[in-house]
C-alpha positions as CSV (number, residue, x, y, z in Angstrom):
1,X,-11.4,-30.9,-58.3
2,X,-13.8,-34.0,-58.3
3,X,-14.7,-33.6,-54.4
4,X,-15.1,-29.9,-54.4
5,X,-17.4,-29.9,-56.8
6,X,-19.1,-32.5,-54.9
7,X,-19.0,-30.6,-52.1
8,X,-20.5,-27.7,-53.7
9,X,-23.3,-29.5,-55.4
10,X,-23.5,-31.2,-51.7
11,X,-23.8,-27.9,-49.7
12,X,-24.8,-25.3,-52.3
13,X,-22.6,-22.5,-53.7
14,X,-20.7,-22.6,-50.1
15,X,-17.5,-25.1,-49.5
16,X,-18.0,-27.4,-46.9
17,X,-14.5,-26.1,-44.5
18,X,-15.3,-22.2,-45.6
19,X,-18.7,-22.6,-43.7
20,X,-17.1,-24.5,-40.6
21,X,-14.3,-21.8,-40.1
22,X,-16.1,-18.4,-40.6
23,X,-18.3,-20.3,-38.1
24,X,-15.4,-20.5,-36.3
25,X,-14.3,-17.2,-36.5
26,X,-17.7,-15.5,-35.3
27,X,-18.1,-17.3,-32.4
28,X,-14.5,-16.8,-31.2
29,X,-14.8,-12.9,-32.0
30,X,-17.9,-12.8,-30.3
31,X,-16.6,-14.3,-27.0
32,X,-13.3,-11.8,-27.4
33,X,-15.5,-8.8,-27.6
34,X,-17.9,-9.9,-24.7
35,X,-14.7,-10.6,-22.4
36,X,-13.5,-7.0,-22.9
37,X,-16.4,-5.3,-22.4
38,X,-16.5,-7.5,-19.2
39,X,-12.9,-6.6,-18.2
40,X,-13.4,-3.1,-19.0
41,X,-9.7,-2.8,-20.8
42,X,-8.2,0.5,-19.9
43,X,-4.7,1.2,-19.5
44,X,-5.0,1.8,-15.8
45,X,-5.8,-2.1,-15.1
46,X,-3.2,-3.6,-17.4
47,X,-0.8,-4.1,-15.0
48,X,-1.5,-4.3,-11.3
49,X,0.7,-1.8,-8.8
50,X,4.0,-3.0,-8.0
51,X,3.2,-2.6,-4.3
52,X,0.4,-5.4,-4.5
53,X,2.9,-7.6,-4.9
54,X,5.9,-6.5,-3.3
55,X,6.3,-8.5,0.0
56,X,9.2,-8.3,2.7
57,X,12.5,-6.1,2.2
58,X,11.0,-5.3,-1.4
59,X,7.9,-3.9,-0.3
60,X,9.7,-1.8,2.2
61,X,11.8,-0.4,-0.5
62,X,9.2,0.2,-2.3
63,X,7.2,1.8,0.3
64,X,10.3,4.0,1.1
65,X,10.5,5.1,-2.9
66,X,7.0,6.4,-2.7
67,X,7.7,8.4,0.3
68,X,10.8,10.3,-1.5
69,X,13.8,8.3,-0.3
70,X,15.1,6.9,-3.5
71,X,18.1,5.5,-1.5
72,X,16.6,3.3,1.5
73,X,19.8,1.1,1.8
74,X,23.0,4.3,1.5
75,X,24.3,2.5,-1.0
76,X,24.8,4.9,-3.6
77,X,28.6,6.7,-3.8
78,X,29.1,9.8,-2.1
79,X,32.1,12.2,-2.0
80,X,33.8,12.1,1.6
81,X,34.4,15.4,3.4
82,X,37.4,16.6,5.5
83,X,37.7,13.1,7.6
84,X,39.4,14.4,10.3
85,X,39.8,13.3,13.5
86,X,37.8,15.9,15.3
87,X,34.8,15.8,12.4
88,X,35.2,12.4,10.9
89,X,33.1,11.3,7.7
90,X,29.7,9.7,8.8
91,X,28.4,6.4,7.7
92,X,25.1,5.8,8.4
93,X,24.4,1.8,9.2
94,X,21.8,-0.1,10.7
95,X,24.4,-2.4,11.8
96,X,26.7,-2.7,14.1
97,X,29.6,-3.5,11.5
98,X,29.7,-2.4,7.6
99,X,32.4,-2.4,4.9
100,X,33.3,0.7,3.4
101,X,35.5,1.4,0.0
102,X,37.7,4.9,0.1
103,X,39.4,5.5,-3.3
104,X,41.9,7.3,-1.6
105,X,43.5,9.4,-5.5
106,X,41.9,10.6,-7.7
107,X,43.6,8.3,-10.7
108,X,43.6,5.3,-8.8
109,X,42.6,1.8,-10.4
110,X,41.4,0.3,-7.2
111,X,39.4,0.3,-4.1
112,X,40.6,0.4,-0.2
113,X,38.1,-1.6,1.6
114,X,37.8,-1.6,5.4
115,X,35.4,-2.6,8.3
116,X,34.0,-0.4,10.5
117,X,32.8,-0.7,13.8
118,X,29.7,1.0,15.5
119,X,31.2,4.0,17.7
120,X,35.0,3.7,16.9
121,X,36.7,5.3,14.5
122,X,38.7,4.4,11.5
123,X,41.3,5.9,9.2
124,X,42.0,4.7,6.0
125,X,45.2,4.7,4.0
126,X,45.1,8.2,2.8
127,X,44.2,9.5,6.2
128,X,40.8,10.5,6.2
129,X,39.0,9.3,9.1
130,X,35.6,7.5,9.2
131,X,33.1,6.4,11.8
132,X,29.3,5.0,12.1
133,X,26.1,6.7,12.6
134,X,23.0,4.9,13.8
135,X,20.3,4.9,11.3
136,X,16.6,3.5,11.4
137,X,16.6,0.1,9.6
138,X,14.2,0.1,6.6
C-alpha cells in the first residue's frame, strides 16, 4: 500500500503501470486499424484461390473441376453394362495397363480384381467381359 501511494503522490492521481499500458494499448490499436485500412479486409482477399497455388497433377485437377469434369482420374464406381463379348464394358485409361475390381453378386463381401491390357479383352469370374479405351491424360 506504502508504494502505491508513493506512486500516486509521485505521478498524480494516475498509477505509474496504468499509464504505461493504456499507453500501450493505443499505440497497438492504432497500428491494427492503420494495417486494415491498408489491407483493405474483405472477405474476397482472405484466402487466396486455390488455383494460385495448385502446381503439377493438382493444378490440373483443379483446372479440370472448373471446367465441369468433377472426375478427371475415372475413379469413381460405376455400374457395368451387359459385358458381352460383342459389346464389352469400356474402361477408359490413359495407360496402357490398369486394375479393375468387378463385384461380380450383388451380396458379396469382396472384390475380384484383375489387370487389363490396352486392346485385349478380359472376362472376369462372373462373365462379364471388359476391355480399355484410350483416353486423354489429364
Amino acid at each position: 500500500m506504502r508504494n502505491i501511494a508513493k506512486l500516486n503522490k509521485t505521478y498524480g492521481e494516475q498509477n505509474f503501470f496504468f499509464v504505461k499500458f493504456k499507453s500501450y494499448v493505443l499505440w497497438n490499436v492504432r497500428a491494427l486499424l492503420l494495417w486494415l485500412a491498408m489491407v483493405n479486409i474483405t472477405s474476397s482477399n482472405l484466402m487466396n484461390d486455390p488455383l494460385e497455388h495448385a502446381t503439377g497433377i493438382e493444378r490440373r485437377e483443379v483446372l479440370a473441376k472448373a471446367t465441369g469434369n468433377d472426375n478427371p482420374f475415372d475413379i469413381k464406381v460405376f455400374k457395368r453394362g451387359a459385358g458381352t463379348k460383342e459389346n464389352p464394358n469400356l474402361i477408359p485409361s490413359a495407360f496402357d495397363a490398369r486394375i479393375v475390381g468387378c463385384i461380380c453378386e450383388e451380396d458379396q463381401t469382396y472384390v475380384q480384381w484383375m489387370w487389363l491390357q490396352k486392346s485385349t479383352l478380359k472376362r472376369s469370374e462372373c462373365g462379364h467381359w471388359f476391355t480399355l479405351v484410350e483416353k486423354a491424360a489429364v
